[in-house]
C-alpha positions as CSV (number, residue, x, y, z in Angstrom):
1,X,21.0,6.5,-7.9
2,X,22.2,6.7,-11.4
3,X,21.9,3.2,-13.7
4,X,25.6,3.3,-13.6
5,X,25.7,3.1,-10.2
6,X,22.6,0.0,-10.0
7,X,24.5,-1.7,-12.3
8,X,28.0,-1.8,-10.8
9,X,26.4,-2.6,-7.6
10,X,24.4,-5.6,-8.9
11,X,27.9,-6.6,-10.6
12,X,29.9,-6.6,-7.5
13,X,27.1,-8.5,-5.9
14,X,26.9,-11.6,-8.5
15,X,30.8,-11.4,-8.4
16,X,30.6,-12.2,-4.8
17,X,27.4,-14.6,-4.5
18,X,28.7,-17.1,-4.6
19,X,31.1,-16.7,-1.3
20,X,28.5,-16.0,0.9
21,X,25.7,-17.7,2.3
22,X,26.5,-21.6,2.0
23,X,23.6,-23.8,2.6
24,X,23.4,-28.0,1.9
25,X,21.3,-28.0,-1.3
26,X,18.2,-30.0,-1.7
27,X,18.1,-33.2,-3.3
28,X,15.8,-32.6,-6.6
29,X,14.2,-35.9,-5.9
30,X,12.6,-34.7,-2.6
31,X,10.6,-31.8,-4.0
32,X,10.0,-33.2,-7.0
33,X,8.1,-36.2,-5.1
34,X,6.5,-34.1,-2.9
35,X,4.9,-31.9,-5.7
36,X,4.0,-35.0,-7.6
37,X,2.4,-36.4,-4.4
38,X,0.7,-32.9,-3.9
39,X,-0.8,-32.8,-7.7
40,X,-1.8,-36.5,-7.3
41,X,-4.0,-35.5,-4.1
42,X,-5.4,-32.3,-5.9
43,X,-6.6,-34.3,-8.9
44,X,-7.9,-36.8,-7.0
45,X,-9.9,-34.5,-5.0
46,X,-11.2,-33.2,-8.8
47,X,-11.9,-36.4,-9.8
48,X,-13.7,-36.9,-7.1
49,X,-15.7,-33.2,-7.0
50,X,-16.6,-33.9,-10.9
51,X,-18.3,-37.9,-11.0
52,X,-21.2,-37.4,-13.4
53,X,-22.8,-40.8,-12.9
């Protein structure tokens, strides 16, 4: 497959993207909480690994 070829193909395919494949996108809060809540734990569990005293 010539570069010609790879790169009409990946043209067709971001012509048409957008058509196929509907899904309900996420709400940016929800992930964003739950990675904040995920690095919260982690560093708490650091905290807790490293007391010197």
């Amino acid at each position: 497959m010539s570069f010609e070829q790879s790169a009409a193909q990946l043209v067709t395919l971001a012509a048409e993207g957008g058509e196929q494949g509907h899904h309900m996108n996420l709400n940016p809060l929800l992930p964003g909480i739950g990675a904040f809540v995920i690095l919260m734990l982690l560093l708490f569990i650091t905290v807790g690994f490293n007391r010197d005293r």
